[in-house]
C-alpha positions in Angstrom: -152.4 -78.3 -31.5 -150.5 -78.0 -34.5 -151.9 -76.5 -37.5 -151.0 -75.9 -41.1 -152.5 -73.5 -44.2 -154.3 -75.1 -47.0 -151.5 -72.9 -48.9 -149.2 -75.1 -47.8 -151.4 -78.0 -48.4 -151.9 -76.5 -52.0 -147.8 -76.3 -52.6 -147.0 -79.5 -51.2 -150.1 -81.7 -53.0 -149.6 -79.3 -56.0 -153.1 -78.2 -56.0 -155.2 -76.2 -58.8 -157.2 -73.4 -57.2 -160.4 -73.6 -58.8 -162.5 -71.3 -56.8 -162.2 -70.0 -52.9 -158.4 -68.4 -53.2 -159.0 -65.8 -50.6 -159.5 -68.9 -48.2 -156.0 -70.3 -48.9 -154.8 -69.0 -45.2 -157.4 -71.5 -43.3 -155.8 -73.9 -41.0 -156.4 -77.1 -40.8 -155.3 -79.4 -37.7 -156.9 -82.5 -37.9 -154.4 -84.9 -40.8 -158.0 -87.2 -41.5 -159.7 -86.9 -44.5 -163.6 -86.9 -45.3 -165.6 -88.2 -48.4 -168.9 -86.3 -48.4 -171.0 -89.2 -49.3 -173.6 -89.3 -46.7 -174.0 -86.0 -46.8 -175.0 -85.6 -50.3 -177.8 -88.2 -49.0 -179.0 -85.1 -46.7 -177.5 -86.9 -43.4 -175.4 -84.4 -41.7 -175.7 -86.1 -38.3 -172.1 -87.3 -39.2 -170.6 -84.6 -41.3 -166.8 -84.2 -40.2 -166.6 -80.8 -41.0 -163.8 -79.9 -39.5 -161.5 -82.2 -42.2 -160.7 -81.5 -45.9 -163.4 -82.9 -48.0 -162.4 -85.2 -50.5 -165.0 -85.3 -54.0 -164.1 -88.3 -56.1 -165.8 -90.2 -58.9 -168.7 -92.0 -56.8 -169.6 -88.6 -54.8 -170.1 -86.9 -58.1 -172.3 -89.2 -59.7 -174.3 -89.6 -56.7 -174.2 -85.6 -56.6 -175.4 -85.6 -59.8 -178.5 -87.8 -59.6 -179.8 -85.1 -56.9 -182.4 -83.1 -58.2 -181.6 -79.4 -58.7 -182.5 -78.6 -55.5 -181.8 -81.1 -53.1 -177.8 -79.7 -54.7 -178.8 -76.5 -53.8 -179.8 -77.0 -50.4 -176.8 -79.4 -49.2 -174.3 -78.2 -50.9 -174.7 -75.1 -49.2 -175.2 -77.2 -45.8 -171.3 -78.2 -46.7 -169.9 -74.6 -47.2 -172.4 -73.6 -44.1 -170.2 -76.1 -41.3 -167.1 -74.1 -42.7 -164.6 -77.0 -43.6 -161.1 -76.4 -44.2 -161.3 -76.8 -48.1 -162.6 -78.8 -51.4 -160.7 -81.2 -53.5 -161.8 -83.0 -56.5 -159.8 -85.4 -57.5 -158.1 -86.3 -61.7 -161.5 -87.3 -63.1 -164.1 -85.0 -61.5 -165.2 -81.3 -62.6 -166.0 -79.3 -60.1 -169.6 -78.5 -60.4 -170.5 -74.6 -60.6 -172.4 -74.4 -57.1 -169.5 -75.5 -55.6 -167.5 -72.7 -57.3 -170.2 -70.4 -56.4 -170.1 -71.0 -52.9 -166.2 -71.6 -52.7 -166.2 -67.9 -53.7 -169.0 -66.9 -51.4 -167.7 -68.5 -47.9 -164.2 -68.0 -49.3 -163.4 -72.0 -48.4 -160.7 -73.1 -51.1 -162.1 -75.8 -53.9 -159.0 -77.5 -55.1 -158.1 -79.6 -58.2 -155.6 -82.4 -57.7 -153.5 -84.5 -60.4 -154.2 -87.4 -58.4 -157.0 -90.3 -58.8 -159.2 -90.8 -55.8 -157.5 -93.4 -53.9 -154.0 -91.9 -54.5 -155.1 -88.5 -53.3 -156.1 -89.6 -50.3 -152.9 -91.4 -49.2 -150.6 -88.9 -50.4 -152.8 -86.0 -48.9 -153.2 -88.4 -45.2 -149.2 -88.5 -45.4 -148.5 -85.0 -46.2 -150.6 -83.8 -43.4 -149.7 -86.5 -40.7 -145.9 -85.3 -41.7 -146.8 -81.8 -41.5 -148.8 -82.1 -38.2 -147.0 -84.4 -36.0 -145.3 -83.6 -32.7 -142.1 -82.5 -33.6 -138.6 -82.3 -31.1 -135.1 -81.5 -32.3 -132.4 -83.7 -31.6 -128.7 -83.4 -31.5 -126.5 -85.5 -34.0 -126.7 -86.4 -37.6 -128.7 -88.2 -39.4 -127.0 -90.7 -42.4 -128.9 -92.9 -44.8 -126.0 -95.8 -45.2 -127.3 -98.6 -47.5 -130.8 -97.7 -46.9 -130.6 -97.8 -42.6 -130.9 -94.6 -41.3 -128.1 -93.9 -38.6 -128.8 -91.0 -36.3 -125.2 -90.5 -34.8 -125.5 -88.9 -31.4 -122.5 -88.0 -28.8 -121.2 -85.3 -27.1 -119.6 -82.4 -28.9 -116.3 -82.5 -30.2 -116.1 -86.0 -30.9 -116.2 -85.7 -34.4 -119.7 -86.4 -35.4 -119.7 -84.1 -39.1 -116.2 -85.3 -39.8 -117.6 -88.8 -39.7 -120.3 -88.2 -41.6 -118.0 -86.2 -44.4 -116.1 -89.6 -44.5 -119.1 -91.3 -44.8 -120.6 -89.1 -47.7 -117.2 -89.9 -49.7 -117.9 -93.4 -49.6 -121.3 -93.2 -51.4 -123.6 -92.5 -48.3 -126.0 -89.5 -47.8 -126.6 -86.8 -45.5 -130.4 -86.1 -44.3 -129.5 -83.7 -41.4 -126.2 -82.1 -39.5 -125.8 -81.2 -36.0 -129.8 -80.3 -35.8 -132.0 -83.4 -36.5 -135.9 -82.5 -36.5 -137.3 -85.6 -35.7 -141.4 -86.6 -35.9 -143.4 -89.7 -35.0 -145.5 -90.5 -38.9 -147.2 -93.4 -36.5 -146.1 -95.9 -33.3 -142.6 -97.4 -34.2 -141.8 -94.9 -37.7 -140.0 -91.7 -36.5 -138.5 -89.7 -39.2 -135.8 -87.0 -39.3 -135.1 -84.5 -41.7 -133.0 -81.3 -41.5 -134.2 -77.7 -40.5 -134.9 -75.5 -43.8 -132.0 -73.2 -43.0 -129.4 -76.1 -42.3 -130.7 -78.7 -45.4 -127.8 -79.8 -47.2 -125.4 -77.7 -45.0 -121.9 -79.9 -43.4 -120.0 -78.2 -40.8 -116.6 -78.9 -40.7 -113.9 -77.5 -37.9 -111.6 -75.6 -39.3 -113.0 -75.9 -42.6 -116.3 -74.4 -42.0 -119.8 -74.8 -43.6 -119.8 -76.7 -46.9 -122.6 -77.6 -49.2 -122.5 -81.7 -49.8 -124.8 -81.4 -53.0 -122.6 -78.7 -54.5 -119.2 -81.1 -53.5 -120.4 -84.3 -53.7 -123.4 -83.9 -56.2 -127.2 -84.3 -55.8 -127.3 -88.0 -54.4 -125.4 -86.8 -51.9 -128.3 -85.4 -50.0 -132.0 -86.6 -49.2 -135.2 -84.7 -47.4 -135.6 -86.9 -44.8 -135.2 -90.2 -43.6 -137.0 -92.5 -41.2 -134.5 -93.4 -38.4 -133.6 -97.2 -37.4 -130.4 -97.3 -35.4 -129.1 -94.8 -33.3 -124.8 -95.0 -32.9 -124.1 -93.0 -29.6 -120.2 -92.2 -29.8 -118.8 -92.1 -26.6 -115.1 -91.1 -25.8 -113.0 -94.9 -24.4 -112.8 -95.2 -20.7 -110.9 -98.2 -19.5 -113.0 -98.4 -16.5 -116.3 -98.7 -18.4 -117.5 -102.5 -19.6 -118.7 -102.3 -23.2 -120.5 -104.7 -24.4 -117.9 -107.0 -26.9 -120.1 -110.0 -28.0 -123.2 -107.5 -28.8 -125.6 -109.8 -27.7 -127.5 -107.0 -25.2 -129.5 -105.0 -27.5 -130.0 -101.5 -26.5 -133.4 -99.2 -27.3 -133.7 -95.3 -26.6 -137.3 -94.2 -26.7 -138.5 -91.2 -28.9 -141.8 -90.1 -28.0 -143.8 -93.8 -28.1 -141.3 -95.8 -30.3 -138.3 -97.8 -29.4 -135.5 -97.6 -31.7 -132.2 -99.6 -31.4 -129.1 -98.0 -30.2 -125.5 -99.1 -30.2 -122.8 -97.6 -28.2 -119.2 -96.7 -29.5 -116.4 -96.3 -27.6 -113.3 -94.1 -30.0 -109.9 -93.5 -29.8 -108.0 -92.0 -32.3 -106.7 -95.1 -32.9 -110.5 -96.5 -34.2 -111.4 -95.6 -37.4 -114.8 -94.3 -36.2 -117.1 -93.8 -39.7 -116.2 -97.6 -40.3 -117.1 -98.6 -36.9 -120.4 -96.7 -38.0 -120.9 -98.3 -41.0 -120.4 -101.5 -39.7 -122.9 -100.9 -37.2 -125.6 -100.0 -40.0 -124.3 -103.4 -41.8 -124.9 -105.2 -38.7 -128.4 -103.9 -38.1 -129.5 -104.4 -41.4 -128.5 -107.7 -41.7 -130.3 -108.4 -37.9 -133.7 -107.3 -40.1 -132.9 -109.9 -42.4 -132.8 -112.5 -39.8 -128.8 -112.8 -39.3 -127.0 -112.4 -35.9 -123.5 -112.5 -35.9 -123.4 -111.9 -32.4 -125.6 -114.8 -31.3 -124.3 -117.3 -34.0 -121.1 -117.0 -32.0 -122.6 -116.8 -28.6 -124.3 -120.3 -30.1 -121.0 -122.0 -31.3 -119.0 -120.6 -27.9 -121.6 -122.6 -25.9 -121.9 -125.8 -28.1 -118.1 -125.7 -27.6 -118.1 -125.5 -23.7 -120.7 -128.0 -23.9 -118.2 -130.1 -25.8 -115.4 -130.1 -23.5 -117.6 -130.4 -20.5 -119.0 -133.5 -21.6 -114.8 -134.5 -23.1 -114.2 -133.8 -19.3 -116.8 -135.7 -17.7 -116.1 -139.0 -20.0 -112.4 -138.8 -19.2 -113.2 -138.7 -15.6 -115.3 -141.9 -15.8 -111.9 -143.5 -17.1 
């Protein structure tokens, strides 16, 4: 199961340390979040302890109406079940029990920046990012026009030098030649370079190049969720490909289905147009065009013309 620190958590949520630091190495697995609520009611029955606990604005003030002791006794029951860390959100002070026993258990009570709700949707992202199955994938990985285009293909067909191309004309890199790719949920999967290679172009025969420092920063993005794979594939006469692109293709990464076109090069094709096109294409498919069957439609209406031309001239 994967598994992440709450240092990391702390770095990527930009998180104060209020009390606990020797804790910051816990690990937590499990990307749901928990609002102690019931809990601070005495009911433990249902305590998800093995989540970060989230204290916003209603948790304190209920926390608050507790007499001294009833605190006391459950806030210690919290620290007790040994949960991966405390966060209070923008409009909450952390009470001093809880620093108390943060220090005592050595469990991390954090101070975020955000307001409750925000918190919790940025924290839930973070960690479902940070603890999904992960694979690595051979290609790159484009953003063009807001579609991102994971070109796939054998080796040697010229994948980074399409993608230089495609960084000249405005587009930006996420990932070469090593694509880490994660599922955030059913149908999303997201790519994003490996640390070592972020940023990082290799041409042949030119070498490594850094896009940011040739082509500036908005040359370059984190990551990028992927829509449309473009598998290059070297031309073989003997192979049918399909020319009306009505057939629409999906590969499968782990439970999602994302669409795929197939492109046959030469050097004759100019191959990071026949890429972008493809992006164009798909994108305007999400916004409810289809060249493909529009002409498939007007080929048959046609047929259907003549057919029925044919048919009354034969009654003649």
């Amino acid at each position: 199961m994967a598994s992440i620190t709450i240092k990391e958590v702390v770095k990527g949520l930009k998180l104060e340390i209020l009390a606990g630091k020797k804790g910051i190495s816990r690990k937590v697995s499990n990307p749901a979040l928990s609002k102690p609520g019931l809990e601070f009611a005495g009911m433990f029955d249902y305590y998800e302890h093995d989540r970060i606990q989230i204290i916003g604005s209603k948790e304190s003030t209920f926390f608050h109406w507790l007499e001294k002791e009833d605190q006391e006794n459950r806030i210690r029951m919290l620290f007790e079940k040994n949960p991966p860390a405390f966060i209070f959100s923008k409009n909450v002070k952390a009470p001093k029990i809880f620093l108390d026993y943060g220090e005592k258990y050595e469990i991390p009570v954090l101070k975020s920046s955000y307001v409750t709700s925000a918190l919790f949707s940025e924290l839930y992202a973070f960690l479902q990012a940070k603890l999904a199955e992960r694979t690595s994938m051979h290609g790159v990985l484009m953003d063009i026009n807001g579609v991102g285009v994971l070109i796939t293909g054998k080796s040697g067909l010229g994948k980074s030098e399409v993608a230089l191309e495609l960084i000249r004309r405005g587009y930006i890199l996420v990932a070469d030649d090593m694509v880490e790719v994660y599922q955030l949920e059913k149908g999303i999967i997201i790519g994003e370079a490996p640390k070592m290679l972020q940023k990082y172009l290799e041409i042949r025969g030119v070498g490594i190049v850094n896009v940011v420092y040739l082509f500036g920063v908005k040359a370059f993005r984190e990551n990028k969720k992927i829509s449309l794979i473009v598998e290059l594939e070297k031309w073989d006469d003997e192979r049918e490909f399909d020319r009306l692109g009505t057939k629409d293709e999906y590969k499968q990464i782990f439970d999602s289905y994302i669409s795929k076109a197939s492109i046959p090069i030469t050097e004759a094709r100019n191959t990071a147009t026949l890429v972008e096109a493809a992006a164009y294409d798909f994108k305007s498919k999400q916004l409810g065009y289809h060249s493909a069957n529009e002409f498939n439609n007007l080929l048959n209406k046609e047929i259907k013309k003549n057919q029925m031309m044919g048919t009354e001239e034969h009654d003649e």
